[in-house]
PATORDO-24168 format. One line per field, with one value per residue (C-alpha): z, y, x; residue in three letters. Coordinates in nm, 2 decimals. Layout:
residues N
w = c(Z | ...) $
v = c(Y | ...) $
u = c(X | ...) $
residu = c(ALA | ...) $
This chain:
residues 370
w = c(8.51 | 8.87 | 8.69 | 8.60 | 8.99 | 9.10 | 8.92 | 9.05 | 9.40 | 9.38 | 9.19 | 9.49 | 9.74 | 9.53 | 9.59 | 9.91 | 9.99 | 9.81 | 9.62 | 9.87 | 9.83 | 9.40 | 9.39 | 9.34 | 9.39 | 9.13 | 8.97 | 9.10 | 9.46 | 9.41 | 9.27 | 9.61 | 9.83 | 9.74 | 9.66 | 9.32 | 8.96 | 8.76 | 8.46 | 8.75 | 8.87 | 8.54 | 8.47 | 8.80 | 8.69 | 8.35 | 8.54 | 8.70 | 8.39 | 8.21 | 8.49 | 8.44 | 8.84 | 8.71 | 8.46 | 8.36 | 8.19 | 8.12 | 8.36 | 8.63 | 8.66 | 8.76 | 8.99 | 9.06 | 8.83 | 8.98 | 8.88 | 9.05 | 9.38 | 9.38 | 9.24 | 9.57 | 9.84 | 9.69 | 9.74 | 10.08 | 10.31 | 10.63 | 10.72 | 10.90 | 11.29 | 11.40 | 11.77 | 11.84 | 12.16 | 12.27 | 12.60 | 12.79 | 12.77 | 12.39 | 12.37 | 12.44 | 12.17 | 11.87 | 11.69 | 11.83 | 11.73 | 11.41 | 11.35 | 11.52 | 11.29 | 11.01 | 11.08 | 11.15 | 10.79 | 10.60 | 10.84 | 10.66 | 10.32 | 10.37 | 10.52 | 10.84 | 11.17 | 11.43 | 11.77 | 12.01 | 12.35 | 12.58 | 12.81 | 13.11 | 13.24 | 13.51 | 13.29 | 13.34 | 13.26 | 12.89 | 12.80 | 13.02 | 12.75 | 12.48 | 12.63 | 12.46 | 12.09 | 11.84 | 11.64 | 11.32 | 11.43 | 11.68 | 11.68 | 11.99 | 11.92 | 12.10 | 12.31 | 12.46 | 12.70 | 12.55 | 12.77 | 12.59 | 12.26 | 12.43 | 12.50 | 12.17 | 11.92 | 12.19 | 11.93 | 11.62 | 11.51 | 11.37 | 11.54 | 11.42 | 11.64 | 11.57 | 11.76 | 12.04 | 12.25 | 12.59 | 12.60 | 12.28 | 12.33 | 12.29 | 12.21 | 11.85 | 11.79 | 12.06 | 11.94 | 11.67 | 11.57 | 11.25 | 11.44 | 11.19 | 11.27 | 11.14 | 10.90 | 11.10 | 11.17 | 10.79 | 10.80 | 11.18 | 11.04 | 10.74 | 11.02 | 11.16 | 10.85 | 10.75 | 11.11 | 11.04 | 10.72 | 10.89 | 11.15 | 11.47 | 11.70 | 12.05 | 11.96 | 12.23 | 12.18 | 12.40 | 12.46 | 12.71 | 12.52 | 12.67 | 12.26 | 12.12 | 12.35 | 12.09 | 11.83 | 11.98 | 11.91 | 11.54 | 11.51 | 11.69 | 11.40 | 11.11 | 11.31 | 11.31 | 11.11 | 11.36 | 11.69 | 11.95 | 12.15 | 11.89 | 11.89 | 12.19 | 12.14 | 12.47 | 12.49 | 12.75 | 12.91 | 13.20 | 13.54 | 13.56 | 13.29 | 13.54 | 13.63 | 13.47 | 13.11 | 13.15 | 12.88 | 13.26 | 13.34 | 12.96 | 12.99 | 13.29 | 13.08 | 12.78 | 13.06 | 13.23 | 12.88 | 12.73 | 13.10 | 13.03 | 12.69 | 12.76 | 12.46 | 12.28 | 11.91 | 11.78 | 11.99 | 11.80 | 11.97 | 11.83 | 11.87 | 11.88 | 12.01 | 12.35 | 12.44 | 12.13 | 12.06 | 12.43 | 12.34 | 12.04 | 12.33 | 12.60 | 12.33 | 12.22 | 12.62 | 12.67 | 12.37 | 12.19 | 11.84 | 11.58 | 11.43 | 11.49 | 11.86 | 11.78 | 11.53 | 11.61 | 11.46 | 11.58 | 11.49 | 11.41 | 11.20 | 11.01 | 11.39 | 11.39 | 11.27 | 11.44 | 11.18 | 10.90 | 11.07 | 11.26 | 10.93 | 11.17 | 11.01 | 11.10 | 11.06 | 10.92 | 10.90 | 10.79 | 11.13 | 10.96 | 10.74 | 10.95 | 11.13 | 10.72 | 10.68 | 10.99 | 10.87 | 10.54 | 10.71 | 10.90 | 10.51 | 10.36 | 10.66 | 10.66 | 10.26 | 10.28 | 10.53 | 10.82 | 11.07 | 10.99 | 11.24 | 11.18 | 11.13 | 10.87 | 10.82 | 10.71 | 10.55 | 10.72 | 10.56 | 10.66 | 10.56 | 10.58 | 10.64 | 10.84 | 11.17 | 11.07 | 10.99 | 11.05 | 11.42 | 11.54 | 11.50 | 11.88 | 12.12 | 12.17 | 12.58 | 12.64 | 13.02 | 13.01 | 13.33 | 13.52) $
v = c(12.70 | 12.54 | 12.23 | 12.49 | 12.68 | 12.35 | 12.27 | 12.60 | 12.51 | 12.15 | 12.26 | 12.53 | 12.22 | 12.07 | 12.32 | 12.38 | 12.01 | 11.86 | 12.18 | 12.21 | 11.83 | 11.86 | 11.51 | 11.41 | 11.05 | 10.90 | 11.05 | 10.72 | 10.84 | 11.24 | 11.11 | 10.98 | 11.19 | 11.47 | 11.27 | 11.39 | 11.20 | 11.16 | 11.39 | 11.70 | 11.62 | 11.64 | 11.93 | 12.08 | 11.92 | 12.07 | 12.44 | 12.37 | 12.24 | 12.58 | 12.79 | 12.63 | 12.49 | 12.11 | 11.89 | 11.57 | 11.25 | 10.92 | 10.67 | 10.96 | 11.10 | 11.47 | 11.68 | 12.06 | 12.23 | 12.47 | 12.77 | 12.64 | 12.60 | 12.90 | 13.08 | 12.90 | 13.00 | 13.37 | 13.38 | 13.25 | 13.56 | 13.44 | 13.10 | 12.89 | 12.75 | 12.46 | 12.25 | 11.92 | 11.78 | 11.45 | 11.20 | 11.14 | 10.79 | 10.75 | 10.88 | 10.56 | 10.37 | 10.36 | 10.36 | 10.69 | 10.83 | 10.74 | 10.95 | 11.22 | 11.21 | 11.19 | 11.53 | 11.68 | 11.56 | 11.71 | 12.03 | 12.04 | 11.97 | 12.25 | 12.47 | 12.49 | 12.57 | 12.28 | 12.31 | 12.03 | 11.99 | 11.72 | 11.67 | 11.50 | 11.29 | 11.57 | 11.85 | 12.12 | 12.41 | 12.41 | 12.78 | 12.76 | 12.44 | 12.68 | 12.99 | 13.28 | 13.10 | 13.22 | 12.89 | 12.86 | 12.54 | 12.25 | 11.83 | 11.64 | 11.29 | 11.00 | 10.98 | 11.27 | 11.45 | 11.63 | 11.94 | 11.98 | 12.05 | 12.25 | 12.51 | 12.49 | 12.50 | 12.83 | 13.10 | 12.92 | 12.72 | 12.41 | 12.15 | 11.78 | 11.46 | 11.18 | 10.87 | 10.91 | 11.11 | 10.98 | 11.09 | 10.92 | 10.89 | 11.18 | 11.42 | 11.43 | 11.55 | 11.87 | 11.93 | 12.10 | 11.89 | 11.64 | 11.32 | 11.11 | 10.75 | 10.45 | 10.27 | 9.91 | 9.84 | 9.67 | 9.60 | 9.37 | 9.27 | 9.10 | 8.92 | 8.78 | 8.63 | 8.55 | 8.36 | 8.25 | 8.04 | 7.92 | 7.73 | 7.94 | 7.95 | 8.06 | 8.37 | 8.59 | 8.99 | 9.09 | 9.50 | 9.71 | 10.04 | 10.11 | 10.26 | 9.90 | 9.73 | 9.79 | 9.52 | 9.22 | 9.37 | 9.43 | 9.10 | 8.95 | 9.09 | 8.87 | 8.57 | 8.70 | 8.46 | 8.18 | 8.09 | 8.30 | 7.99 | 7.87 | 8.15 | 8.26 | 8.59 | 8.75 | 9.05 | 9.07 | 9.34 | 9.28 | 9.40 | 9.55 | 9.76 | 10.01 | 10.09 | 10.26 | 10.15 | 10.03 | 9.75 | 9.56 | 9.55 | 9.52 | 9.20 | 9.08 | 9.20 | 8.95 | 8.66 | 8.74 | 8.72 | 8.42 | 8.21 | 8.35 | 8.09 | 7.82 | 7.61 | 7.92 | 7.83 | 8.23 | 8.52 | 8.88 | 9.14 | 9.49 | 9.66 | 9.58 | 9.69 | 9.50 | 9.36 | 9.19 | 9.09 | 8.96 | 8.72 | 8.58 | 8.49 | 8.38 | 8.12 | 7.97 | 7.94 | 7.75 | 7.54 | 7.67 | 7.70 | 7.87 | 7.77 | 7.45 | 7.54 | 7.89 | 8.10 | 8.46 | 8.82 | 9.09 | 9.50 | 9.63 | 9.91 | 10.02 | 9.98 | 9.60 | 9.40 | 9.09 | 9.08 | 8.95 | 8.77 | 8.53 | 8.59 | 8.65 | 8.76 | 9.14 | 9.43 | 9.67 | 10.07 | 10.34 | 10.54 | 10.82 | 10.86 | 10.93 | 11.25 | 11.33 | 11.33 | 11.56 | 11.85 | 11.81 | 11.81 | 12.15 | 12.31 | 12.22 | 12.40 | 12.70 | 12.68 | 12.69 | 12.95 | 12.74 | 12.52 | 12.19 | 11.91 | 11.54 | 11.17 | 11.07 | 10.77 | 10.66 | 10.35 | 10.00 | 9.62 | 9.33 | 9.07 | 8.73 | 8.55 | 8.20 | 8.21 | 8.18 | 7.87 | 7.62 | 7.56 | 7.26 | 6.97 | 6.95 | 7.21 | 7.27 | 7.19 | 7.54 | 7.59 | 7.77 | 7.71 | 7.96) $
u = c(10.35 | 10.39 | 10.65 | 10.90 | 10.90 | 10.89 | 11.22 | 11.36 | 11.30 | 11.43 | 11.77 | 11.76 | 11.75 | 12.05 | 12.25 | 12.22 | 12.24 | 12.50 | 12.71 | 13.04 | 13.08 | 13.06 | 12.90 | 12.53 | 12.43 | 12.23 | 11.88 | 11.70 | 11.83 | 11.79 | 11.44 | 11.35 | 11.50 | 11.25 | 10.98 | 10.95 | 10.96 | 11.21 | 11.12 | 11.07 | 11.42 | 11.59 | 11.42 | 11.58 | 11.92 | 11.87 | 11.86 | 12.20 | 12.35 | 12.21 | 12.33 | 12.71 | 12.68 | 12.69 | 12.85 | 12.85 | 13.02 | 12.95 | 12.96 | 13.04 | 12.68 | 12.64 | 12.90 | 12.96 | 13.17 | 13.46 | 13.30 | 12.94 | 13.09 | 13.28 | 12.94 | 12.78 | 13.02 | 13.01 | 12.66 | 12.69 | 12.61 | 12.72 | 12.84 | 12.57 | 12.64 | 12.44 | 12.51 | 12.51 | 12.40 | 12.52 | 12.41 | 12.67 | 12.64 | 12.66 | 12.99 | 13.08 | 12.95 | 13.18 | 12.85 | 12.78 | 13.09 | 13.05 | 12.73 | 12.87 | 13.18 | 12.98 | 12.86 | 13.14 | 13.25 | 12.93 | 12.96 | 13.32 | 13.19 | 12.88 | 13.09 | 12.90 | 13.06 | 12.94 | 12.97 | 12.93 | 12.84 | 12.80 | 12.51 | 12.48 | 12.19 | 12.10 | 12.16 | 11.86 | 12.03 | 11.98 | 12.07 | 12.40 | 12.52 | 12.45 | 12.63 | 12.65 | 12.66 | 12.45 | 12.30 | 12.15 | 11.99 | 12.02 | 12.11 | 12.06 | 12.24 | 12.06 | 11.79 | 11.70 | 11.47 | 11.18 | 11.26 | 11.58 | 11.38 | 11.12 | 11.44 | 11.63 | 11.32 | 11.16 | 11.29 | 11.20 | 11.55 | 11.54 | 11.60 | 11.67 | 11.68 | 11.89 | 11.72 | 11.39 | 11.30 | 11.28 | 10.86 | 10.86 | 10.43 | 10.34 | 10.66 | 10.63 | 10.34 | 10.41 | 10.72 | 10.85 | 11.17 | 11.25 | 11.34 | 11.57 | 11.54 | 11.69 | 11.38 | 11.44 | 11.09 | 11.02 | 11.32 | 11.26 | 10.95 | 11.14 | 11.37 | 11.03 | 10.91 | 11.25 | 11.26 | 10.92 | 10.98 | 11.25 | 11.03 | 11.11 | 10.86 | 11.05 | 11.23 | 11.42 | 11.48 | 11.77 | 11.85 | 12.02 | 11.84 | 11.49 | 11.43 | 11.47 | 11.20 | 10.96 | 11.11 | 11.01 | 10.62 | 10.73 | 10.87 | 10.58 | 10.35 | 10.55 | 10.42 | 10.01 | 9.91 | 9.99 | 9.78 | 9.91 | 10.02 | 10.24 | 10.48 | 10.68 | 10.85 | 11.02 | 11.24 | 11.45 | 11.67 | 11.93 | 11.88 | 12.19 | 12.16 | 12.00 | 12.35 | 12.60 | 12.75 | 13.07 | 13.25 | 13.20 | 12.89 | 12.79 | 13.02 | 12.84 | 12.48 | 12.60 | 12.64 | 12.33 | 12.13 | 12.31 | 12.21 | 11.85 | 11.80 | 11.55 | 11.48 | 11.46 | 11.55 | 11.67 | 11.82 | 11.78 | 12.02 | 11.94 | 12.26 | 12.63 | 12.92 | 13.03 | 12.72 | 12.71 | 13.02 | 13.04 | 12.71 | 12.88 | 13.19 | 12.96 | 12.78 | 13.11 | 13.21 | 12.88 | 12.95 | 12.60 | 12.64 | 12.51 | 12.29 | 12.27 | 12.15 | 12.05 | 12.02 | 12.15 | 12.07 | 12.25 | 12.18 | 12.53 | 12.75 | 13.03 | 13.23 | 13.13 | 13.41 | 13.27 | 12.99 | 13.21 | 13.42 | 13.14 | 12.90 | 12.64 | 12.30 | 12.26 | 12.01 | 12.29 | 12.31 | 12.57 | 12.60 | 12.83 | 12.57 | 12.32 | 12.51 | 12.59 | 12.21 | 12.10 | 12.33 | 12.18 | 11.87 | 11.94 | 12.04 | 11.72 | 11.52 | 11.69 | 11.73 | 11.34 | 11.31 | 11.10 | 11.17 | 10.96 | 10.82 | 10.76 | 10.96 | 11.21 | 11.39 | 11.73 | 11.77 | 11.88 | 11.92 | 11.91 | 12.19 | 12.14 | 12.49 | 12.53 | 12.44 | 12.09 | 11.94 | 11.64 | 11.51 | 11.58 | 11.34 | 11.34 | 11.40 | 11.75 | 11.88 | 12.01 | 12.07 | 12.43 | 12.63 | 12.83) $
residu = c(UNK | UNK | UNK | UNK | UNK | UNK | UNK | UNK | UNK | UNK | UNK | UNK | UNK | UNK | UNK | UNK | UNK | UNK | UNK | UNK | UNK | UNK | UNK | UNK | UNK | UNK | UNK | UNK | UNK | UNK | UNK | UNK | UNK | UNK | UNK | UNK | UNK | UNK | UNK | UNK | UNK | UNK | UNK | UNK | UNK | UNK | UNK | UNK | UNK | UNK | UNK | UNK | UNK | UNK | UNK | UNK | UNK | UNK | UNK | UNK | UNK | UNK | UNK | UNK | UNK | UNK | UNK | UNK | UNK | UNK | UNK | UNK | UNK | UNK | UNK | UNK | UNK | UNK | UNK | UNK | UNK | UNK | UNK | UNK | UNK | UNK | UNK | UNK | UNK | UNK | UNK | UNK | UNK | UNK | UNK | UNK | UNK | UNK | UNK | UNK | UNK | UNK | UNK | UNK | UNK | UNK | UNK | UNK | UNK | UNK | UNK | UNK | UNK | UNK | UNK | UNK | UNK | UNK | UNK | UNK | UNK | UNK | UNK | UNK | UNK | UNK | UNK | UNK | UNK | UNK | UNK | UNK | UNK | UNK | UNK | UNK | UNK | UNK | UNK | UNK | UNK | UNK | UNK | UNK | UNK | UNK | UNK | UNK | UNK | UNK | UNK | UNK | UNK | UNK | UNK | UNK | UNK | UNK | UNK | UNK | UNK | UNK | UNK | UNK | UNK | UNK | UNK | UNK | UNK | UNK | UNK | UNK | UNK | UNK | UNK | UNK | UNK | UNK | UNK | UNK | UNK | UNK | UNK | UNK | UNK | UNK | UNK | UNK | UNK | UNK | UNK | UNK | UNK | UNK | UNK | UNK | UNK | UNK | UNK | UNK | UNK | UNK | UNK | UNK | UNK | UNK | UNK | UNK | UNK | UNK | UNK | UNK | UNK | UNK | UNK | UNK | UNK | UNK | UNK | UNK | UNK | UNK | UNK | UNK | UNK | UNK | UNK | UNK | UNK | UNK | UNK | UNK | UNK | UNK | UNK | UNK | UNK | UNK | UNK | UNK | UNK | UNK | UNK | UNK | UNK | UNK | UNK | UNK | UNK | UNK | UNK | UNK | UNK | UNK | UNK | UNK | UNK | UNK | UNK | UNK | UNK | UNK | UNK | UNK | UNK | UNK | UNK | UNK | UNK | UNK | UNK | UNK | UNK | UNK | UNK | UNK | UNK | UNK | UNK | UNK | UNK | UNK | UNK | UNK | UNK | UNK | UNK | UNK | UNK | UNK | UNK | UNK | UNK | UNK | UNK | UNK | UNK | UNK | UNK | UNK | UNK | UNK | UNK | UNK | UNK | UNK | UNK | UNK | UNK | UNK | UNK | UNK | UNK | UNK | UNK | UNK | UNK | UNK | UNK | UNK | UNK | UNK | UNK | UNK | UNK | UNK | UNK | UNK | UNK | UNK | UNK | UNK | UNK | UNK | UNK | UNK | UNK | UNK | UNK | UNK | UNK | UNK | UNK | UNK | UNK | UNK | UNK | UNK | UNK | UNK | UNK | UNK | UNK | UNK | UNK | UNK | UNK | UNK | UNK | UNK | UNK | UNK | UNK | UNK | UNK | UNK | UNK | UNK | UNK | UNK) $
């Protein structure tokens, strides 16, 4: 008897989820989404196709019929308002943008009202952003204080987080959010074996995000099974990072990393945008190539044209579909009637391309000039 209200509850969560946009992605993908098998799923699937709500045809999967979204938005008592909170800061990463516009695009596809607000780093007056709007639930985009949860999740609203928080030690487990994060830490173990096999044994992490400092540790543990004085693996973040982010001082960031290379044989870069592409530019000025001299991973998105076009080796990740996922997210909570705490992870890849290659059978002379 519990397979059948089991079904119920997971075609429930399909509709919710993915009716306004009348597509489903595939079972394998619906399977592991809920974490549920594959026979309880096309039971659910089987409820929606006996309700009239879905359809399908070969080679096109499953998708909404006219008549199920209409039957979805009549039963629709009020349409849901969620806000979304962004840094400052962020708004200035294309990256950033990108999430955020990909929810605004599932907001429009769920027919959710989003509001957004921008926060700066002093803000303390939580309840004067939200004014006098009445929210269904909350997003904070970025990395965010943990106060700013503490005030949106008071009355019981869900709450979803889209990166850390800045008390990232102990905030999760007081809080009551869902922090969605991208899944890189296999995936930054994988680049250390992959740099591993490949004979690299002084390895720099460079960042100008206090949240990424943490991946030279993960990519440290790919190299465990060496003695510890074998493997160098430093991370590295540019004074003047402490300053404001400006394309110019991330300019002058990218400069002030590439002149810190000293015989290192592989430079990861967890994130893109300027800082990046500027490393790629300072590397060619200083006449070190990859990877000849160095071999070069770089964290980047949709926004990251560079990527391609230098076939540099990159941790990759659909931004826009990370703000698509925390709307979602938001819809499932109040779909099941309770606002829920914990971690969950959106997928990331790592794509091997050229600039990666075998360390040098001697240390490469790297001492960049000014």
């Amino acid at each position: 008897m519990g397979r059948p209200s089991l079904s119920g509850k997971l075609s429930a969560q399909i509709l919710t989820e993915y009716g306004p946009s009348g597509l489903l992605p595939s079972e394998r993908e619906l399977a592991t989404r809920y974490g549920c098998s594959r026979l309880t799923l096309r039971k659910a699937l089987h409820l929606l196709h006996a309700s009239g709500l879905v359809s399908s045809a070969p080679r096109n999967g499953h998708f909404f019929t006219d008549a199920g979204r209409e039957s979805i938005l009549q039963t629709q008592r009020t349409t849901p308002t969620f806000m979304l909170f962004s840094m400052e800061e962020r708004l200035r990463d294309p990256a950033h943008t990108y999430m955020i516009g990909g929810a605004v695009h599932q907001a429009r596809l769920s027919h959710v009202n989003l509001v957004l607000r921008e926060l700066a780093d002093r803000d303390s007056d939580f309840d004067a952003l939200r004014g006098k709007v009445e929210a269904d639930g909350y997003i904070i985009a970025g990395a965010a204080p943990s106060a700013l949860v503490e005030a949106l999740t008071a009355d019981g609203k869900p709450c979803v987080v889209l990166g850390l928080l800045y008390e990232q030690a102990d905030a999760p487990a007081r809080l009551c959010c869902q922090q969605l994060l991208l899944g890189t830490t296999h995936i930054y173990r994988e680049v250390g074996r992959h740099l591993r096999e490949l004979h690299h044994r002084k390895i720099m992490v460079a960042y100008t995000y206090g949240e990424s400092r943490d991946i030279a540790e993960v990519i440290r543990s790919a190299f465990s099974s060496l003695p510890s004085g074998e493997v160098s693996i430093e991370a590295f973040c540019p004074p003047l990072m402490r300053q404001e982010r400006t394309p110019e001082t991330l300019r002058r960031a990218a400069f002030d990393t590439v002149r810190q290379l000293n015989g290192h044989t592989a430079l990861v870069v967890p994130e893109g945008h300027i800082y990046a592409l500027e490393i790629i530019r300072q590397l060619q000025c200083s006449r070190i190539r990859f990877p000849e001299d160095i071999s070069l991973v770089i964290q980047g998105c949709e926004t990251d044209w560079f990527l391609d076009s230098y076939q540099i080796s990159c941790v990759y990740a659909e931004y826009r579909d990370q703000g698509m996922a925390c709307i979602r997210e938001l819809l499932r909570q109040l779909n099941n009637g309770r606002s829920e705490a914990g971690v969950r992870y959106t997928p990331a890849q790592y794509i091997m391309r050229q600039s990666t290659g075998p360390a040098p059978a001697a240390a490469p002379d790297i001492h960049p000039g000014k």
